[in-house]
N, C-alpha and C positions, 0 to 999 in steps of 0.2 A: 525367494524372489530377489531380484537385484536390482538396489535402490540407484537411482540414478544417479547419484553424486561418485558411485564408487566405479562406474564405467570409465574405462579407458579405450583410447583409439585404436578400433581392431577389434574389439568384446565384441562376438556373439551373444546375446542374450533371448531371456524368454522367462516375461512377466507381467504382471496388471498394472495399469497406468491409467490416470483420467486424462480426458483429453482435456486442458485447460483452453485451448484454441487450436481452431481447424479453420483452413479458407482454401474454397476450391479455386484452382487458378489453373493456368496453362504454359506450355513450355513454348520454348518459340522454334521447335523444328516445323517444317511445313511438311503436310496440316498440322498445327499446335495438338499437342496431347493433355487432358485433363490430367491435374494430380493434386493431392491435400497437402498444402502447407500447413503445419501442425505446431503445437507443444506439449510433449509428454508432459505431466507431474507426476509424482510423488513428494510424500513427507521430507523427503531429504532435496528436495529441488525438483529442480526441469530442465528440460533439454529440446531446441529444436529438434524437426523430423520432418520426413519425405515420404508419402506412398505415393509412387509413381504410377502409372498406366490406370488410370483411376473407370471403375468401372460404372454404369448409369445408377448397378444395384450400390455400389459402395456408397455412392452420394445421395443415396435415400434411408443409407444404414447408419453412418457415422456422423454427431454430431457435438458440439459442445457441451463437455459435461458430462458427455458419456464414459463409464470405466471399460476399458478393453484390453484383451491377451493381447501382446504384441510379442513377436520375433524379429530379431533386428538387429543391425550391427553399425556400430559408432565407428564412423568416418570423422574426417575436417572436411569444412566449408570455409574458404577465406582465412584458416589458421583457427577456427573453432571447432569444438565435438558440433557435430552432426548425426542423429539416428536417420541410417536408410531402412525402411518398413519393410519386412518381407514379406508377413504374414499379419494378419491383425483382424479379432472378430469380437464382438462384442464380450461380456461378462456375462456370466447368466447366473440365474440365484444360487444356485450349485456349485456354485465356486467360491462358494462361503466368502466375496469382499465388500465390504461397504464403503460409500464415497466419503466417511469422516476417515476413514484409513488412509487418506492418499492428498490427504488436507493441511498443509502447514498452518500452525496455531500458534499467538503467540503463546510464548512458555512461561505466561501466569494465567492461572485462570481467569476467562473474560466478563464472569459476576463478582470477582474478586477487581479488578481493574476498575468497572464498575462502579462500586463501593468507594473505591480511592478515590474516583475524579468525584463524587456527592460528595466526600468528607472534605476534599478541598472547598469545594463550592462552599459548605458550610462554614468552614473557616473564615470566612471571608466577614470583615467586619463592616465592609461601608453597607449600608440599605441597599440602596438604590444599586448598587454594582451588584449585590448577591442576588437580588429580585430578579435583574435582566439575566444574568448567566444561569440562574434557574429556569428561564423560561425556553431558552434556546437549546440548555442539555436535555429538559423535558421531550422538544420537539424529536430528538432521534436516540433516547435514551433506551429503547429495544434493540437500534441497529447499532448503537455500538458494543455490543457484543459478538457482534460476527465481521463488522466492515473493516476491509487494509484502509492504509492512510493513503493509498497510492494504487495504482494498475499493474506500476513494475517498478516503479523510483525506489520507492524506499515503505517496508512495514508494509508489505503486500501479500499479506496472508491474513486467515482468519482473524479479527480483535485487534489490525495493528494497528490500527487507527488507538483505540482506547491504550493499547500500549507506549505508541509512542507518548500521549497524552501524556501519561502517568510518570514516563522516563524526564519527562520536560518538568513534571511539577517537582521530580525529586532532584534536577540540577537548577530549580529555582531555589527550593529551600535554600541551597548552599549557597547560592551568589545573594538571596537576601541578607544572610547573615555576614554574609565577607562586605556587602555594601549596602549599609544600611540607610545609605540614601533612597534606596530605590520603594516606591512604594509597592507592598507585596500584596495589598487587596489585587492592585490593577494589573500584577505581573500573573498573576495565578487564573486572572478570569481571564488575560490575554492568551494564556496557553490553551483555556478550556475553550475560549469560541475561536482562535485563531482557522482550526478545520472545520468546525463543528457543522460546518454545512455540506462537510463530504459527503457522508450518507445521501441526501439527496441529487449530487451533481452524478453518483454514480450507481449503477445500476448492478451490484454484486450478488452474489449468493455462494455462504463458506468464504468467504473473503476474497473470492476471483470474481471480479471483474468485468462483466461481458461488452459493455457499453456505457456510455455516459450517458445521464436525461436529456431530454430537451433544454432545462433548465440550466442544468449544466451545461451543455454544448453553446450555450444564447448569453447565459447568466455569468456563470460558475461558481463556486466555492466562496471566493473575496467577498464578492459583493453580493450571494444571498444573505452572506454572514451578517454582514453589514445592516442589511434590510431588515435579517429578524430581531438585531438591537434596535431599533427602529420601530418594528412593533411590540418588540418587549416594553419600550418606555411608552409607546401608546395606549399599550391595554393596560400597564399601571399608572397609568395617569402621572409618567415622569416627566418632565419638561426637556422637549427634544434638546433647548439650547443647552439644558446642563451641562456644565463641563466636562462631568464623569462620563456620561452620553458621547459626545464626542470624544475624550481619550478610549474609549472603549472601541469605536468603529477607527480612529489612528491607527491604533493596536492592531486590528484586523487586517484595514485597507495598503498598511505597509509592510504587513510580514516577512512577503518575499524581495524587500527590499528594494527591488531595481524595476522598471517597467516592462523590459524586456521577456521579467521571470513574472509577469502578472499584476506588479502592485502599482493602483494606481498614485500615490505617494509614498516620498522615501521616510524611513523613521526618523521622526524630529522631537519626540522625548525621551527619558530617559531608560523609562518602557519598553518602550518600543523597539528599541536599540537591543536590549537586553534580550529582548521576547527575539529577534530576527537570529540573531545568534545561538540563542539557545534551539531553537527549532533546529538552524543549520547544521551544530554539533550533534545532536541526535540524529538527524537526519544520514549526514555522514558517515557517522560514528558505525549505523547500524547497517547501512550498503559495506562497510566494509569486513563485519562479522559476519554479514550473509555470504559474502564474499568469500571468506576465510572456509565457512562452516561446510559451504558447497565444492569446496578445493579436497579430491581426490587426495589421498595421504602423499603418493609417487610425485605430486607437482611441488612447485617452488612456486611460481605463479598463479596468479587469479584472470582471467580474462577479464578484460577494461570493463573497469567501470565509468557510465555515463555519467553520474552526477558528482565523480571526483576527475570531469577534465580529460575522461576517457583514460586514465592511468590504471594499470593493472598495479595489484600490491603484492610486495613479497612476503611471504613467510618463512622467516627463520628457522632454521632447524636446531639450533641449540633448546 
C-alpha cells in the first residue's frame, strides 16, 4: 500500500485510507455540482482530497471514519499535494484492515504516559496542590489514553495530549534544576492541569477529532480547567482564597499568554512564565518533527506551518 507521506505530485496510487474528514459541498459552475471535500489518513500522515461529480448513493455511503480503497492521483492546489479521487468504495472485512492500522499514536505507549503523569502527580509535595491536580486527572484519567492535545495544531494523534503532557514534565525537571528558584510542586501541577480539560472541550475517538462539545464551543479548555480547581478545593474542603488556589487557576488562566491566543490574563509569576514557555517549546518543537517526519525523502521543504508564523522549514541534507 502507499503511505501517504511517500506520494509525490503525479503518483498514481491505489490503497486503504480513513477518511479523517469529509464535507459535502458544491462547486460554483452553474447549476453548482455536489463533491466531498475530504482528508485521507494514514499512520504516516494525511492529505487533502477531491471526489468530484458526487453522487445521491455516495453521500449515503461515505462518511467520517470510515476505512476505504481509494484510486487516485496527487496533484497541487495553491502550490500543495492535493488527492484527485478516481475511484473509491468502502473496506469490507475481507480485506483483512483495521482502523488502529491507519491511526497515528504517540510513540510511547499511552498506559505507560499514563503512569508518568500519576508519578508526577505523586511527587508533588504540597497537600493541598497534589489533592486538587489529583482530583482533575481523575476526572479524564480513561481519556487520556487516546485524546490529541489539539484537532490539527500540534500532538494530534492518538495519546498526544498525555504525550505532550509528559514531554513538558521532562523539560521542567531540567529548568527546575537549572533555576532553583522556581517552585516545582506548582510547576509540574501547572503542566498537568494546564490542558487537562481537553478531553472534554473535544469530542474524539483514536485521537481524531470530529467536533468540539457544547462546553467547549461556550466554555473551553482555560476556564473548565479553572472551574474544576474550584471544585477540586470545594469538595476538599480547601479554602478558595488559598494562595495555592489561586496560583494554580494563574497557571492555567495564562497559559497561552496573550488574549488574542485565549488567556484571559498574562503570566505574572514565576510559574507561570515558565509553564507558558515550556508548553510553547514543545508545542513547536513537535509541529516541526511532524513536519519533518511527513516531508517525502525527494523534498527540501516542509509545507507552512500555522503555528510557526506560516514558515515552512528546511531540511538539510548533510
Amino acid at each position: 500500500m502507499s503511505l501517504l507521506k511517500n506520494l509525490a505530485i503525479q503518483d498514481e496510487f491505489i490503497g486503504f485510507y480513513l477518511l479523517k474528514e469529509l464535507e459535502i459541498k458544491q462547486t460554483n459552475a452553474t447549476p453548482p455540482k455536489d463533491y466531498m471535500d475530504i482528508v485521507l489518513c494514514d499512520a504516516s500522515g494525511q492529505l487533502p482530497a477531491k471526489l468530484w461529480d458526487v453522487s445521491p448513493t455516495d453521500k449515503e455511503t461515505f462518511f467520517p471514519m470510515d476505512l476505504v480503497k481509494v484510486q487516485g492521483i496527487v496533484q497541487t492546489y495553491r502550490d500543495k499535494p492535493q488527492v484527485k479521487v478516481i475511484r473509491m468504495r468502502k473496506a469490507a472485512a475481507e480485506d483483512g484492515v483495521s482502523l488502529t492500522d491507519f491511526v497515528r499514536t504517540a510513540p510511547i505507549r499511552p498506559i505507560d504516559l499514563v503512569y508518568t503523569i500519576k508519578q508526577a502527580v505523586e511527587s508533588i509535595q504540597d497537600t493541598q496542590i497534589k489533592i486538587i491536580v489529583s482530583f482533575c486527572v481523575n476526572k479524564v484519567e480513561e481519556k487520556l489514553l487516546h485524546y490529541p492535545a489539539a484537532k490539527t495544531h500540534h500532538h494530534a494523534y492518538c495519546a498526544g495530549l498525555a504525550y505532550h503532557m509528559v514531554r513538558m514534565l521532562e523539560i521542567a525537571d531540567f529548568i527546575c534544576k537549572q533555576r532553583p528558584f522556581l517552585n516545582a510542586d506548582l510547576l509540574r501541577a501547572g503542566i498537568t492541569l494546564h490542558d487537562i480539560a481537553k478531553p472534554e472541550e473535544m469530542i474524539a475517538q483514536l485521537g481524531i477529532v470530529s467536533d468540539y462539545s457544547v462546553q467547549g464551543k461556550l466554555i473551553g479548555h482555560i476556564a473548565m480547567a479553572s472551574n474544576w480547581i474550584t471544585e477540586a478545593a470545594l469538595v476538599s474542603g480547601i479554602n478558595l482564597q488559598s494562595e495555592r488556589v489561586t496560583a494554580l487557576q494563574h497557571l492555567v488562566l495564562s497559559h497561552h499568554n496573550l488574549g488574542e491566543w485565549g488567556s484571559p490574563v498574562q503570566p505574572q509569576t514565576a510559574e507561570a512564565v515558565a509553564l507558558h514557555h515550556i508548553d510553547a517549546l514543545d508545542a513547536k518543537l513537535q509541529m516541526v518533527e511532524d513536519a519533518l517526519d511527513a516531508l517525502p525523502e525527494t523534498e527540501s521543504w516542509t509545507p507552512l506551518i500555522r503555528g510557526l508564523e506560516n514558515k515552512p522549514i528546511y531540511r538539510a541534507k548533510w
